[in-house]
C-alpha positions as CSV (number, residue, x, y, z in Angstrom):
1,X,29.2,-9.4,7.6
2,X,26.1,-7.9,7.8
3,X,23.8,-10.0,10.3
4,X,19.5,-9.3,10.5
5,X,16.8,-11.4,12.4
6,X,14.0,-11.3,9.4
7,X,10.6,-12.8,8.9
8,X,9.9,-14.2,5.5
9,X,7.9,-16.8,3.8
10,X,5.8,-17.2,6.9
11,X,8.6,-17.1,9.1
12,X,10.9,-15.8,11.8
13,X,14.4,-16.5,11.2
14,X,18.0,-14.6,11.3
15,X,20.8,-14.7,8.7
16,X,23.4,-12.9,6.4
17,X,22.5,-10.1,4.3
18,X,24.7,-11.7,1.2
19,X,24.3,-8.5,-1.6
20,X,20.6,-8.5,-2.4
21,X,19.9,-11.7,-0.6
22,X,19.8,-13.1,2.8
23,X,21.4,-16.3,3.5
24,X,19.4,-18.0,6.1
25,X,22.1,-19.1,9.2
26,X,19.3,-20.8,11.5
27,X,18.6,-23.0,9.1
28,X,22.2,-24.1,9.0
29,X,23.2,-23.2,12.6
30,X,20.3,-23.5,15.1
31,X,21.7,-26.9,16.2
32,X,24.2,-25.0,18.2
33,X,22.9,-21.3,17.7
34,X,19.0,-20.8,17.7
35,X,19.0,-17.3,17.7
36,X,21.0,-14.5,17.2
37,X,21.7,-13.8,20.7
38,X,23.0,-17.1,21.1
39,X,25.1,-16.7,18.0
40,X,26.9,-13.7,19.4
41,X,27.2,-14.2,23.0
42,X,28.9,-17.6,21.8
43,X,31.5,-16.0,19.7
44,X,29.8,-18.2,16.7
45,X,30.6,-15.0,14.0
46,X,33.3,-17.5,12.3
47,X,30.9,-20.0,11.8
48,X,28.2,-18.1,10.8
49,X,30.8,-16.3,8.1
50,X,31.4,-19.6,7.4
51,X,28.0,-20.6,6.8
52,X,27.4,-17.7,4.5
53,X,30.5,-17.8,1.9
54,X,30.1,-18.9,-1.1
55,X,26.7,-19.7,-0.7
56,X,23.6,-18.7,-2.9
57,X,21.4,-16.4,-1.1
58,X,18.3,-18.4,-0.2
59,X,15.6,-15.5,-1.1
60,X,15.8,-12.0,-1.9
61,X,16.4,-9.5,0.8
62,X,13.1,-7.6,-1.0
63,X,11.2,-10.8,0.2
64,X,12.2,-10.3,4.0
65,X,10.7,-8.2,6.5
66,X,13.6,-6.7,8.6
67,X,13.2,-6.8,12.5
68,X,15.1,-5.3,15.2
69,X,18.4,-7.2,15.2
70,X,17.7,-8.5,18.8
71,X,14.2,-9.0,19.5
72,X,14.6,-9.0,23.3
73,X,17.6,-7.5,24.5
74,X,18.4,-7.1,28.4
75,X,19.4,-3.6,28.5
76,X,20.8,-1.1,25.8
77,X,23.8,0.9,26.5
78,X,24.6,3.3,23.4
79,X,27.4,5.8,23.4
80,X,27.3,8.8,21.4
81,X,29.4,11.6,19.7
82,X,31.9,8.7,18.8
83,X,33.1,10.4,15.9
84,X,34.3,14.0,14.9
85,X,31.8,14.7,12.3
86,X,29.2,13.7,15.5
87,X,30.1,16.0,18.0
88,X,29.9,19.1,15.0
89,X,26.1,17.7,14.6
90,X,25.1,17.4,17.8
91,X,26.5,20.6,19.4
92,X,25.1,23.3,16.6
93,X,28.0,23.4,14.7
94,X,31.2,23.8,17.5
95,X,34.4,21.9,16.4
96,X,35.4,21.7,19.8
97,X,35.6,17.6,20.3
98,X,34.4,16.7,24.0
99,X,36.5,15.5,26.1
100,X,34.4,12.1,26.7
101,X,31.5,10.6,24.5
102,X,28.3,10.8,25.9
103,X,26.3,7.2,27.0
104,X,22.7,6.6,27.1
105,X,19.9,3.8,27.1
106,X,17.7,2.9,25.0
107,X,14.6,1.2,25.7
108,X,14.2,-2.1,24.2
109,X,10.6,-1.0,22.2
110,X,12.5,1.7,20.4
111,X,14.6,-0.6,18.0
112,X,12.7,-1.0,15.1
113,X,13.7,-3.0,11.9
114,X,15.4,-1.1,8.7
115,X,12.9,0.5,6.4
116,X,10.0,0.5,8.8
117,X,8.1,3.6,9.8
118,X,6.6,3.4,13.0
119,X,5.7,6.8,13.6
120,X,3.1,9.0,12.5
121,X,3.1,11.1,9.2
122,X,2.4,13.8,11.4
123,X,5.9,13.8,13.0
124,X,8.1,17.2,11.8
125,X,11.5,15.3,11.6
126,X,12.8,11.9,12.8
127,X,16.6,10.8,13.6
128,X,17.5,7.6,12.5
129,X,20.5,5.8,14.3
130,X,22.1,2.9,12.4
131,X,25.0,1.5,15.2
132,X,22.6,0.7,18.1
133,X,23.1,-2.9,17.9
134,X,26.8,-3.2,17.1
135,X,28.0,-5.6,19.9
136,X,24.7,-5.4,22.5
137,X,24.9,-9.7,23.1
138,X,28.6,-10.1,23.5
139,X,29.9,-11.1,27.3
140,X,33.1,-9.8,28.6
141,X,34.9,-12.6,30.2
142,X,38.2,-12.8,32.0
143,X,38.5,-8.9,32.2
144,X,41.0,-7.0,33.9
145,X,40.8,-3.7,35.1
């Protein structure tokens, strides 16, 4: 399931990305999830899969104005070279898979929402990185070591 906070028709919202339409999930679920945030750190994924099969998108995903998928997270803990084709790309070409994959932040102002350009034409290259978000809300409760 493919989950985007959005604004269209006037307003902000999140939902499904359902093929070429988004299935709106606060208008179904904000009773018990407002936002996004909410809907992950309560392990409301069922529900909101729930919500969104078998349903008739409610606009085209054309009509929507993709935002970052959390608009205001708390901190942003990525991990990198998590997959062998990775480590050839970001090491010049080696084979040689690290030991360990690397971890960095992210700031929260450098999320942007998919197919916007917030940089200047005058930039020589830019990196996109699609898996920032996978995950950042969830809690880990009763953890053992």
């Amino acid at each position: 399931m493919k989950l985007a906070t959005y604004t269209a028709r006037g307003r902000m919202s999140y939902g499904a990305i359902v093929g070429d339409g988004v299935v709106d999930l606060r208008s179904r679920l904000s009773a018990r999830f407002p936002n996004i945030v909410e809907l992950l750190r309560e392990n409301g994924i069922a529900e909101a899969r729930a919500a969104s099969t078998g349903v008739r998108p409610d606009f085209p995903l054309g009509e929507a104005q993709l935002l970052p998928p959390l608009l205001a997270p708390e901190k942003i803990l990525c991990i990198g070279v998590n997959y062998a084709n990775r480590s050839a790309e970001v090491s010049g070409g080696s084979t040689e898979t690290p030991k360990y994959p690397s971890m960095f932040y992210r700031v929260p102002n450098s999320l942007v929402g998919f197919w916007s350009r917030p940089y200047s034409l005058r930039v020589a290259s830019v990196s996109f990185e699609r898996s920032t978000a996978s995950g950042a809300a969830l809690c880990i409760r009763n953890a053992s070591s």
